[in-house]
C-alpha positions as CSV (number, residue, x, y, z in Angstrom):
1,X,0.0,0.0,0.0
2,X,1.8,3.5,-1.3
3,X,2.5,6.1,2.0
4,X,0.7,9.5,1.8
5,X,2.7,10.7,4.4
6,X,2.9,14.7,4.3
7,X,-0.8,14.8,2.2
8,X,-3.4,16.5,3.9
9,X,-6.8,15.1,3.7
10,X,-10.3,16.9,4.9
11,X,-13.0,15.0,5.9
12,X,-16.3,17.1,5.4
13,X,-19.7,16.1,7.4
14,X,-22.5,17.3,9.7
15,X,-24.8,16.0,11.8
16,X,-26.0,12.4,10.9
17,X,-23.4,10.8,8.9
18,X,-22.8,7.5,8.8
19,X,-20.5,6.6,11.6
20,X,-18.2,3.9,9.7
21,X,-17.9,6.2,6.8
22,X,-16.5,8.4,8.5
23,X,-14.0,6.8,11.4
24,X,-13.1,4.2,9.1
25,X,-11.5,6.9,6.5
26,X,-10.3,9.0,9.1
27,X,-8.2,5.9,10.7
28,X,-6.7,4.4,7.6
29,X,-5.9,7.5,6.4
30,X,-4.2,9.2,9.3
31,X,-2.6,5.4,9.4
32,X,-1.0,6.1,6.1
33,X,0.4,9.0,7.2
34,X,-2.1,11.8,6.2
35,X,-2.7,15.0,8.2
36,X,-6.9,14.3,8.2
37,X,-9.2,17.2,9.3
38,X,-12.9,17.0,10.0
39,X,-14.5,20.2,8.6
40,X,-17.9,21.0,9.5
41,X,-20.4,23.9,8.9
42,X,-20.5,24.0,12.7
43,X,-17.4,24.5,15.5
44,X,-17.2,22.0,18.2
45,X,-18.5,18.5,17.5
46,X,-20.8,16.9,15.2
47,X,-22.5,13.4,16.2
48,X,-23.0,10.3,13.9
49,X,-25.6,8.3,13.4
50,X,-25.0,4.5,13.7
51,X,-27.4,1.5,12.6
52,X,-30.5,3.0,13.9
53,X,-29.8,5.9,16.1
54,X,-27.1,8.9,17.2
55,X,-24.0,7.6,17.3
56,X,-20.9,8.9,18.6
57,X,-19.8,12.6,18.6
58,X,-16.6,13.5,16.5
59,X,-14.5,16.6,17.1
60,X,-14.6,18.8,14.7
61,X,-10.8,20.2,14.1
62,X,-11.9,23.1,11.3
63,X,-15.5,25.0,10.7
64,X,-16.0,25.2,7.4
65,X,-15.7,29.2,7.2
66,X,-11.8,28.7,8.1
67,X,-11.0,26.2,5.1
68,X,-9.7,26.5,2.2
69,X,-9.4,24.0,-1.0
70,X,-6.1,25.0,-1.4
71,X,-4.8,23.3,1.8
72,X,-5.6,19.7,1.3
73,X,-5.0,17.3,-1.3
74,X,-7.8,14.8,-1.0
75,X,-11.6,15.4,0.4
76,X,-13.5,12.8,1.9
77,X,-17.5,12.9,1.7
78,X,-19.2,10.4,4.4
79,X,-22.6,9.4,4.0
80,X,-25.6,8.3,5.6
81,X,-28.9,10.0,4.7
82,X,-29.0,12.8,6.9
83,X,-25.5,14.4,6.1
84,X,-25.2,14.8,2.7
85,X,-28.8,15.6,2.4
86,X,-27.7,19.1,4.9
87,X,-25.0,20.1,3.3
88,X,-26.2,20.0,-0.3
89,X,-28.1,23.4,0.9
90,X,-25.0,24.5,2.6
91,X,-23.3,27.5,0.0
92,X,-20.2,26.9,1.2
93,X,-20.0,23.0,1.4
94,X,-21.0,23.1,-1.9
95,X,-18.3,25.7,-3.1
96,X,-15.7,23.8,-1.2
97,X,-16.5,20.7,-3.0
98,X,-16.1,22.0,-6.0
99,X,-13.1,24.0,-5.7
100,X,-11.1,20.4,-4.4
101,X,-12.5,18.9,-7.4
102,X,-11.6,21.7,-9.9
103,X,-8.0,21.7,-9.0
104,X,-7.5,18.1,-9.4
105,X,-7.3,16.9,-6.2
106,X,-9.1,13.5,-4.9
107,X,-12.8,13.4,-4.0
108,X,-14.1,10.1,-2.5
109,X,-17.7,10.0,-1.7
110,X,-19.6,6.8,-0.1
111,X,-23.5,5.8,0.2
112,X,-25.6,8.7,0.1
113,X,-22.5,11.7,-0.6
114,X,-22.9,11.2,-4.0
115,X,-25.8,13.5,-3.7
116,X,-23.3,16.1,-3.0
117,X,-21.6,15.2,-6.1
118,X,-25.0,15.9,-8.1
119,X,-25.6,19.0,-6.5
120,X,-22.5,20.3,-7.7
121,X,-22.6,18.9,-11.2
122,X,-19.5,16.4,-10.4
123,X,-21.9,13.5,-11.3
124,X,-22.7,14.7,-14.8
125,X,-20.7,12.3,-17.7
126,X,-18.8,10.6,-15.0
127,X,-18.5,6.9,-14.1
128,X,-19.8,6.4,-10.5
129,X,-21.7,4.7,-7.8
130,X,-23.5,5.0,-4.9
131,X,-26.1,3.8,-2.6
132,X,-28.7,1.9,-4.4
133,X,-31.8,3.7,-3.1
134,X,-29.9,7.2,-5.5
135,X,-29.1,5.3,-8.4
136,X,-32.0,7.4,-10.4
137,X,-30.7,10.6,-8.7
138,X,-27.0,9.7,-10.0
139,X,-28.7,8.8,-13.7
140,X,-31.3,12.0,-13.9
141,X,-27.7,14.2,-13.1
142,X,-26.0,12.5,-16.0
143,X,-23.7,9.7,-13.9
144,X,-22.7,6.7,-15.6
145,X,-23.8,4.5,-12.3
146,X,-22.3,1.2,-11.8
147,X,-23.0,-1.5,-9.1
148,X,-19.4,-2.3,-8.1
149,X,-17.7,-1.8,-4.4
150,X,-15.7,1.3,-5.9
151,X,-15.9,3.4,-9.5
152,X,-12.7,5.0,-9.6
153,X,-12.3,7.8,-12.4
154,X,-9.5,10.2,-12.3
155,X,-8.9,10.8,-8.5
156,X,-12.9,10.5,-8.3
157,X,-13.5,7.5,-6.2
158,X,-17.0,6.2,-5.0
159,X,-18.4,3.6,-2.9
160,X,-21.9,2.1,-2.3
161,X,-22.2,1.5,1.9
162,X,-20.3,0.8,4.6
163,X,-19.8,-2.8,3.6
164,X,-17.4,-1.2,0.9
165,X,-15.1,0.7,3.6
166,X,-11.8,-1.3,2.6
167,X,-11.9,-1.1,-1.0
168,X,-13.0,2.5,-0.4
169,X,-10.1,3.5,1.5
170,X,-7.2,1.4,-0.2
171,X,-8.7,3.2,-3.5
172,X,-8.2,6.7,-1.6
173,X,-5.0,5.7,-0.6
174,X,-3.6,4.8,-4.1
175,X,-5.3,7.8,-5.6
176,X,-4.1,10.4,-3.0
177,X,-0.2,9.0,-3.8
178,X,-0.7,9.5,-7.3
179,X,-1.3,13.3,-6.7
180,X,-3.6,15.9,-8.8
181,X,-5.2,14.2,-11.4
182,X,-6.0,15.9,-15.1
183,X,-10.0,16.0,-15.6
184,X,-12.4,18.1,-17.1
185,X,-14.1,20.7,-14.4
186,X,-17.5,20.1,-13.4
């Protein structure tokens, strides 16, 4: 498995996302070496939501108003349904998203974050996947979806649930050593 040691990684959630999707990514990749950040809309912590109810809190280490695209080389989306579903109305998620994408840098997205990816127009001609129950959401925004553990296509990487976490991350790992990646802007 390639190092990403010096790389610095955000991990951007709120309230309600999937617990695994985002622990799981934040472990392997801070095990790999990588400086990982959660960025929220919010200071302080945000809490999870695990199987059927709130899960644990996570300590947010940047709000959202402080980052900037240009700091990080990757960007982590977690899902779960509540999470992606609030920040696709957040301004500044959205432009954050975007700006990663736009300069070339990683974006990996998992269950329901590919929503994010529609709301930004990341999802339009590009090979993807997601959680089944947003496969027509993913189609009606132009995606090419796939049923496959992860869709990989230039630095954009996307899983379908948590049962996907170790392809998921390997694939995040490999892409973040590879560096920027040349792709058309959404």
């Amino acid at each position: 498995m390639p190092g990403i040691h010096g790389k610095r990684v955000a991990i951007l959630a709120t309230h309600g996302f999937e617990q695994s999707e985002l622990e799981a990514p934040l472990h392997k990749l801070r095990d790999a070496g990588a400086e990982v950040h959660v960025i929220a809309p919010q200071a302080g912590e945000i809490t999870g939501w695990d199987t059927d109810d709130w899960g644990r809190p996570v300590k947010v280490d940047r709000p959202l108003k402080d980052a900037k695209a240009a700091d990080y080389d990757a960007l982590v989306l977690p899902g779960g349904q509540i999470n992606p579903d609030l920040l696709r109305v957040e301004p500044d998620a959205l432009a954050f998203i975007k700006a990663v994408f736009d300069a070339g840098k990683v974006v990996g997205a998992i269950c329901h974050a590919p929503w994010l990816l529609i709301e930004t127009g990341i999802a339009h001609g590009r090979a993807m996947t997601s959680y089944h129950s947003i496969r027509t959401d993913v189609e009606n925004a132009g995606g090419i979806w796939e049923d496959s553990a992860v869709v990989c296509e230039t630095g954009l990487v996307t899983s379908r649930n948590p049962g996907d976490l170790d392809p998921f991350c390997d694939k995040l790992i490999e892409e973040i050593a590879e560096g920027r990646h040349e792709r058309k802007a959404a």
